[in-house]
N, C-alpha and C positions, 0 to 999 in steps of 0.2 A: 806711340805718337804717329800721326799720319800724313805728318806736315813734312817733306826733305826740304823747303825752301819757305824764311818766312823774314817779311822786311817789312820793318815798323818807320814811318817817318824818316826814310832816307833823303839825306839830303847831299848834294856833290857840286863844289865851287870849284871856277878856276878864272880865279882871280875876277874880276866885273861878270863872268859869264858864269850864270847856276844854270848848270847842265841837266842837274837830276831837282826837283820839288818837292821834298816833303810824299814820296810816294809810297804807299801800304800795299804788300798783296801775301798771298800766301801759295805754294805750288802744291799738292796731294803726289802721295806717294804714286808712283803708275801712270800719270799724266801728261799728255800735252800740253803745256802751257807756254802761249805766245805773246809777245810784247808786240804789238804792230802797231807800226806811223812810220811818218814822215823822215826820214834823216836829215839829223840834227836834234831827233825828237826826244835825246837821252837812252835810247835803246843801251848803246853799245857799253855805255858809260857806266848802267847799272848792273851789266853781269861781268861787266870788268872788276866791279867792286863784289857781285858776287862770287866770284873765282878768285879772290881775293891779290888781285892788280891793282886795285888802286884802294887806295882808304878814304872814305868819306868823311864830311867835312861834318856830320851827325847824323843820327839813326842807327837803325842795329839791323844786323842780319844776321840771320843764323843757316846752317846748311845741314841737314843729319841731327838738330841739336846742338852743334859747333856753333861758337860763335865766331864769325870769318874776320873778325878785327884780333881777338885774343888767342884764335888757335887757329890760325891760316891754315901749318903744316898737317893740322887733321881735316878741316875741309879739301886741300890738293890734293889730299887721299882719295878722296869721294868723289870727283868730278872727273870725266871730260870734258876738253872746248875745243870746237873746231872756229878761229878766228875767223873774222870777214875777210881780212886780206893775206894773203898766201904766205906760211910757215913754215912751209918744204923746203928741203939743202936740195935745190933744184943740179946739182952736181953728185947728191950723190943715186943710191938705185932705189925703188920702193921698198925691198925687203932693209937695207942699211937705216934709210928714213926710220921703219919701224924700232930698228934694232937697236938704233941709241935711243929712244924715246923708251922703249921696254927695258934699257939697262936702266935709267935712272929712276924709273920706279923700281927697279930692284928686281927685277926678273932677269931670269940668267936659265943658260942651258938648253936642255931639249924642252921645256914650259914654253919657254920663250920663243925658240923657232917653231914650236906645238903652234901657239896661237898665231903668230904672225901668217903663218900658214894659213891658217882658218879664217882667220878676217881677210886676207886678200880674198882667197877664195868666195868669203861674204860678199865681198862688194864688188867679185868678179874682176879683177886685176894678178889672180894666180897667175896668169901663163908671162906677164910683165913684170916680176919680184924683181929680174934683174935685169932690169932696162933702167936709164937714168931718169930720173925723174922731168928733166929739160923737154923730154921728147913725149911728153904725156899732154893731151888736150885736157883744155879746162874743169874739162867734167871729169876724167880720170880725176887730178892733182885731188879734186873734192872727194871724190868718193877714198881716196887714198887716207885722205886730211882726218877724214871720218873712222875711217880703221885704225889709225893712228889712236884715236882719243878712246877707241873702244877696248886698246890691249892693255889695258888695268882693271879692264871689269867694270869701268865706274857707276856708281849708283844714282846720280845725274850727270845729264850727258848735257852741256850747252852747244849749241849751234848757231852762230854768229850770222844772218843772212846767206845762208847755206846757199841758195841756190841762185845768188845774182851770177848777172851775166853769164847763166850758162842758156842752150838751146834747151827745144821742149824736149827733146828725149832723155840729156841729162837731168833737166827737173823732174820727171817720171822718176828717173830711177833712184835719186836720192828720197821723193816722197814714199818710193817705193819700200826701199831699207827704215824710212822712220817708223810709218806701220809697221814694218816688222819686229822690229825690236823694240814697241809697245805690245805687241801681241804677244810676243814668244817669250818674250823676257821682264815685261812688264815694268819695265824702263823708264824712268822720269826724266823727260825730256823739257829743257826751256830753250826756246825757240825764237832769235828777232826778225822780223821779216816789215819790207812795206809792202809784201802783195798782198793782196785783200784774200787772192783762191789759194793763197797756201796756206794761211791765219787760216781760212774757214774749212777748206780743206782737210790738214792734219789736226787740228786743235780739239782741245777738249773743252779750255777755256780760252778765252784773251783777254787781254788790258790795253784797252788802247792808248798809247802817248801822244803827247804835243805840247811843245817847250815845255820839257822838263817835268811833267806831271802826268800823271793817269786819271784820263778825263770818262770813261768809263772802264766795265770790268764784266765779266759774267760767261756764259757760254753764248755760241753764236745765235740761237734761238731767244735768249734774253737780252743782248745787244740789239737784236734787229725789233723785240719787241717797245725798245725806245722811241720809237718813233710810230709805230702802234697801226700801221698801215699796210696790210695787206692787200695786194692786187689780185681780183678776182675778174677772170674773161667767159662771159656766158655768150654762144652762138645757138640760136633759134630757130625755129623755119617760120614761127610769125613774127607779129613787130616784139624785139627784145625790150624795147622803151618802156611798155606794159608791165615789166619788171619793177620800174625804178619807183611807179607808184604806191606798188605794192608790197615794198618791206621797207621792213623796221631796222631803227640802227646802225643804219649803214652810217659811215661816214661822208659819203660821196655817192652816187649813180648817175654814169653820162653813157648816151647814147654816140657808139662806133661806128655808126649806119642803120640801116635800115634791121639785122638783124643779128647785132653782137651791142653788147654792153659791159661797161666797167665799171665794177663797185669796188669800193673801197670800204675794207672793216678794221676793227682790232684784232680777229681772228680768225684765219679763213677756213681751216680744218673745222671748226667748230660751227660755221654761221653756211658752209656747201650744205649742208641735209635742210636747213630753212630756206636759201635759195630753190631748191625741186619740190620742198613742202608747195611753195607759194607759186610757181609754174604749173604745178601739177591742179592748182586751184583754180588758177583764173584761163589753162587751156592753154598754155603756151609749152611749147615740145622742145627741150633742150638738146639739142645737134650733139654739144661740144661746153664741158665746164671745167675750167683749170686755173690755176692760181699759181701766184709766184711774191717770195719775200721780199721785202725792202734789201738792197746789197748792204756790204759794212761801207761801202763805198759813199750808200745815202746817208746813214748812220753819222759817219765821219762829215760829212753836208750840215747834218742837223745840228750836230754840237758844237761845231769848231765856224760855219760859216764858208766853210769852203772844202776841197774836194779832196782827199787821200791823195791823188793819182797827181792834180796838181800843186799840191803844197811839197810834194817829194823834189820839183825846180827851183824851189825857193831857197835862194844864199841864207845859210846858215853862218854865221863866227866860228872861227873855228876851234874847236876844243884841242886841247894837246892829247898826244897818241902815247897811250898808257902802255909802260913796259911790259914785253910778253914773259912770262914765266918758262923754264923750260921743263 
């Protein structure tokens, strides 16, 4: 089976507010898969119910084969989760934090301080085991959070918005460790995020949310091909305009001055080699040719009506905060 995460028709009430809509996806074993929108967008809701914190109000989910409504206790076998909001005994040290989380999966002994060892040193918090947790910046407590959920080996790792509010170096190095432990250990990672470069970023796949439903799904080349618009910028030494008469299929061709132009295609890797066909034909010397995707950011423009970046301000109702596991 090559599926560790598959959710048919879930659906998640609380009380007048449905959080989650009736949403289908599937995760492949090895994989990045990201949930990204807006908060409030049902993210947090449905790997709460994946991780099995909360029980849904219908649908099935399954994790390994498990099904996480009938056999919780074998999918908590399977998983890490590193929460959105902070889960550290900020009193006690990093090496303790790990060491009651490793006793209650059941690791004991020299295994136990083995790994604990080895994941700090993963995430580069070795020389800090016994510093209190209080005195750790942001980006430590994370990458900490992170080691925490890796000392069971798990075979899906969840990551609750892993990287808000940290600075850009701490977001490096946590995107840092996800690559890795897709590369090296070939790790099934599900991922919620509202940034669009960390979705496109680390992702293999995404499903986009908003109120409560997955309004698309695919890899980020198939997302952005929804919208079917590629930006192509050719610069000239004679008039680029001479371009615009002369090909086919474009969606659009407007003149940027005297010698640059933008066209707009379905495909731009594919339609650059008929762009220099038809210069090379009618005498015109291209300087400078290059292209660039629609963002998820337009994407999220196109379907919903308005913009990723600002639908994340918008008052959400608020959901009740689902018991943490320990």
């Amino acid at each position: 089976m090559n599926e560790m995460v598959l959710v048919e028709n879930l659906v998640k009430r609380f009380r007048d507010v449905v959080a989650v809509n009736g949403i289908s996806f599937k995760i492949n074993r090895g994989e990045v898969f990201s949930l990204l929108g807006p908060n409030g967008a049902g993210k947090t809701t449905t790997i709460h119910i994946i991780a099995t914190i909360l029980k849904p109000t219908s649908g099935k989910v399954y994790v390994n084969g498990y099904d996480a409504i009938r056999e919780p206790d074998k999918v908590r076998k399977k998983i890490g989760i590193v929460f959105q909001e902070p889960s550290l005994d900020q009193n006690l040290t990093a090496y303790d934090n790990m060491y009651i989380h490793g006793k209650l999966y059941g690791l004991r002994g020299e295994e136990l301080h083995r790994k604990i060892m080895e994941l700090l040193e993963f995430v580069e918090l070795k020389e800090f085991a016994n510093k209190q947790v209080r005195y750790f910046s942001g980006g430590m407590k994370r990458r900490l959070e992170i080691a925490r959920g890796l000392l069971h080996e798990p075979e899906l790792l969840i990551l609750d918005e892993p990287t808000i509010g940290l600075d850009p170096q701490s977001r490096a190095k946590i995107w840092d460790y996800i690559r890795y432990l897709k590369k090296q250990y070939d790790m099934t990672i599900l991922l919620t995020t509202h940034y669009m470069d960390e979705a496109e970023e680390l992702s293999s796949r995404i499903a986009i949310m908003d109120h409560g439903k997955i309004i698309a799904q695919g890899t980020v080349d198939e997302l952005k091909n929804i919208i079917g618009q590629d930006v192509i910028l050719v610069s000239t030494k004679g008039e680029a305009s001479r371009l615009c008469s002369d090909l086919d299929d474009v969606k659009e061709c407007k003149s940027l001055g005297a010698n640059r132009v933008e066209i707009l295609v379905e495909n731009a890797p594919r339609y650059l080699p008929e762009i220099v066909r038809k210069a090379t034909e009618i005498g015109v010397e291209i300087i400078e040719i290059n292209y660039r995707r629609p963002s998820l950011n337009e994407v999220f423009l196109h379907l919903t009506g308005r913009e990723l970046r600002d639908s994340i301000e918008v008052n959400q109702k608020p959901v009740p905060r689902a018991h943490r596991f320990r």
